[in-house]
C-alpha positions in Angstrom: 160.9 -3.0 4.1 158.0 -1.0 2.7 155.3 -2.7 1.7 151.1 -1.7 0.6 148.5 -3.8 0.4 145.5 -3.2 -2.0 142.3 -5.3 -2.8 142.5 -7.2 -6.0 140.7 -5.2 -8.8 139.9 -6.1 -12.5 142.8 -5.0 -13.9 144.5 -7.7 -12.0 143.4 -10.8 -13.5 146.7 -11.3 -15.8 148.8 -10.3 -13.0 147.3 -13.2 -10.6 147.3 -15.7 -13.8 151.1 -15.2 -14.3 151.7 -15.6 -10.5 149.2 -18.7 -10.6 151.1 -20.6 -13.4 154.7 -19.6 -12.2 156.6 -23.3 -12.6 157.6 -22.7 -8.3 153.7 -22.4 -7.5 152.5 -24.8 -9.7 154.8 -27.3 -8.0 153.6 -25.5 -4.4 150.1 -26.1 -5.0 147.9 -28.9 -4.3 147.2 -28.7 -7.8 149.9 -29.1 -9.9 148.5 -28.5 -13.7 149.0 -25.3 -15.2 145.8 -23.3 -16.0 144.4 -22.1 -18.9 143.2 -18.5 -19.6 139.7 -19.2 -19.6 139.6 -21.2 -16.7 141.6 -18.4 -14.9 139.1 -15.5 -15.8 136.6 -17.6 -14.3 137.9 -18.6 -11.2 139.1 -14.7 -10.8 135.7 -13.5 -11.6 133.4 -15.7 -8.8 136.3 -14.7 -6.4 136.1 -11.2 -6.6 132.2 -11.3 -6.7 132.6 -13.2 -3.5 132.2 -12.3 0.1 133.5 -15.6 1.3 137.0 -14.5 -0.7 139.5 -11.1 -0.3 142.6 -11.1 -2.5 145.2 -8.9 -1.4 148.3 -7.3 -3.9 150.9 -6.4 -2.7 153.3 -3.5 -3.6 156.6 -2.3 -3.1 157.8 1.3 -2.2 157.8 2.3 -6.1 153.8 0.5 -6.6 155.8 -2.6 -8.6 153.4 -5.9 -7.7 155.6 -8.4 -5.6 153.1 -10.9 -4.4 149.4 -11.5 -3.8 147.4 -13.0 -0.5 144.4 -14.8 -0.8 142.1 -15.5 2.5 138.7 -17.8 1.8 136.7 -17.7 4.5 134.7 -20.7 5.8 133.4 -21.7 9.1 135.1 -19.0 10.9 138.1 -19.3 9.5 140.8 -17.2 7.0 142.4 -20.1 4.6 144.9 -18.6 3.7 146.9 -19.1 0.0 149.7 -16.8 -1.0 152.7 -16.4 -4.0 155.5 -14.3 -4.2 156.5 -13.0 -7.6 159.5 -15.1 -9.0 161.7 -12.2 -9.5 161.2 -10.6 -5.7 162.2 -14.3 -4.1 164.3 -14.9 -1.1 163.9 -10.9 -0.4 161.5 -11.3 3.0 158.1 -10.1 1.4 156.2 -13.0 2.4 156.1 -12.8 6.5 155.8 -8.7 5.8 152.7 -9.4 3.5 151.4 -12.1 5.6 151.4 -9.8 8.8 150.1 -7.1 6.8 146.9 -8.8 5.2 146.2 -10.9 8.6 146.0 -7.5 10.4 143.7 -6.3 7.7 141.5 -8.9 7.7 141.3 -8.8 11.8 140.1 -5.2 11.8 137.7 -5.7 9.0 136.3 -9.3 9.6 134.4 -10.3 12.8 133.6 -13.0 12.0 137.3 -14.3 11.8 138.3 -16.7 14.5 141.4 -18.1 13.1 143.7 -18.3 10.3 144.5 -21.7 8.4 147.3 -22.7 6.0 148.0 -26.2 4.5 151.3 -26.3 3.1 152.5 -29.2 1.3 155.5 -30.7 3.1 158.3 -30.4 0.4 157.5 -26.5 0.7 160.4 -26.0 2.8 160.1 -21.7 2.5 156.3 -21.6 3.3 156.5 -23.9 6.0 159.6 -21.8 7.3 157.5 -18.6 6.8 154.2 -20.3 9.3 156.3 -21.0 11.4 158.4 -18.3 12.0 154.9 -16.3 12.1 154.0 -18.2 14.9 151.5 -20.0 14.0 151.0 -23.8 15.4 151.1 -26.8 13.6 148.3 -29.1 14.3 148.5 -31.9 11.5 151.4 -33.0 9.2 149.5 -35.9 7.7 149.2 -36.1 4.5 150.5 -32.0 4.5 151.2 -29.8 7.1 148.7 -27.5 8.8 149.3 -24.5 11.2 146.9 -22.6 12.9 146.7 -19.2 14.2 143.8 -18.1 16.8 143.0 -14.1 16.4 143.6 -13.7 20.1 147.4 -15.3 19.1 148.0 -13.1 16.5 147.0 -10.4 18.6 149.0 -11.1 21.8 152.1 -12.2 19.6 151.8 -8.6 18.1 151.8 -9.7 14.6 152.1 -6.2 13.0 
């Protein structure tokens, strides 16, 4: 599987607001609402402005966008928040991506310590993805939590 990953740019802001309001996300999210336009632009806007924030598209062989990653960094921590494009589903992209932007954000962050995701239980196909990633769970209470040190991804040769 051939995958690229770019930094979020401008031009992406409709892409990220039609993989935000997918009905699959919504119902992944913490939040379930869909957004509005406005509030969208906004949101995209302070993130990209943001050091505490890199969004990550990522590409197939022929440059078509099949999902984005989202790291927001607090504390020495990556949080990390992803979607897959509905249409490129149930194809693998997600752990490829995953692996892909956590490597990126290991050579290029130093102050990274650890990367986070909270996955809402009922999210059977991201919990599979953490897990067969490696990473630890540490709370399930009220949603699941894994946990991956730098040194761990490193040593489990997350490439």
């Amino acid at each position: 599987m051939n995958l690229s990953l770019r930094n979020a740019d401008k031009n992406d802001m409709e892409l990220l607001f039609r993989f935000a309001n997918d009905d699959e996300v919504r119902k992944a999210s913490f939040t379930t609402d869909q957004i509005d336009i406005e509030t969208h632009k906004k949101w995209f806007d302070k993130k990209l402005k943001s050091d505490a924030c890199d969004i990550f598209i990522a590409e197939d062989e022929n440059k078509i966008p099949v999902g984005q990653v989202r790291f927001e960094y607090e504390d020495g921590g990556a949080v990390i928040s992803y979607s897959i494009d509905k249409d490129e589903r149930g194809k693998g992209y997600a752990k490829v991506m995953l692996k892909c932007a956590m490597n990126k954000v290991a050579a290029n962050r130093s102050d990274i310590t650890k990367f986070v995701a909270e996955v809402k239980k009922d999210n059977i196909a991201s919990n599979e993805v953490f897990e067969k990633l490696g990473f630890t769970m540490i709370s399930d209470n009220p949603h699941f939590v894994y946990i991956m040190s730098i040194d761990d991804m490193k040593s489990l040769q997350i490439r």
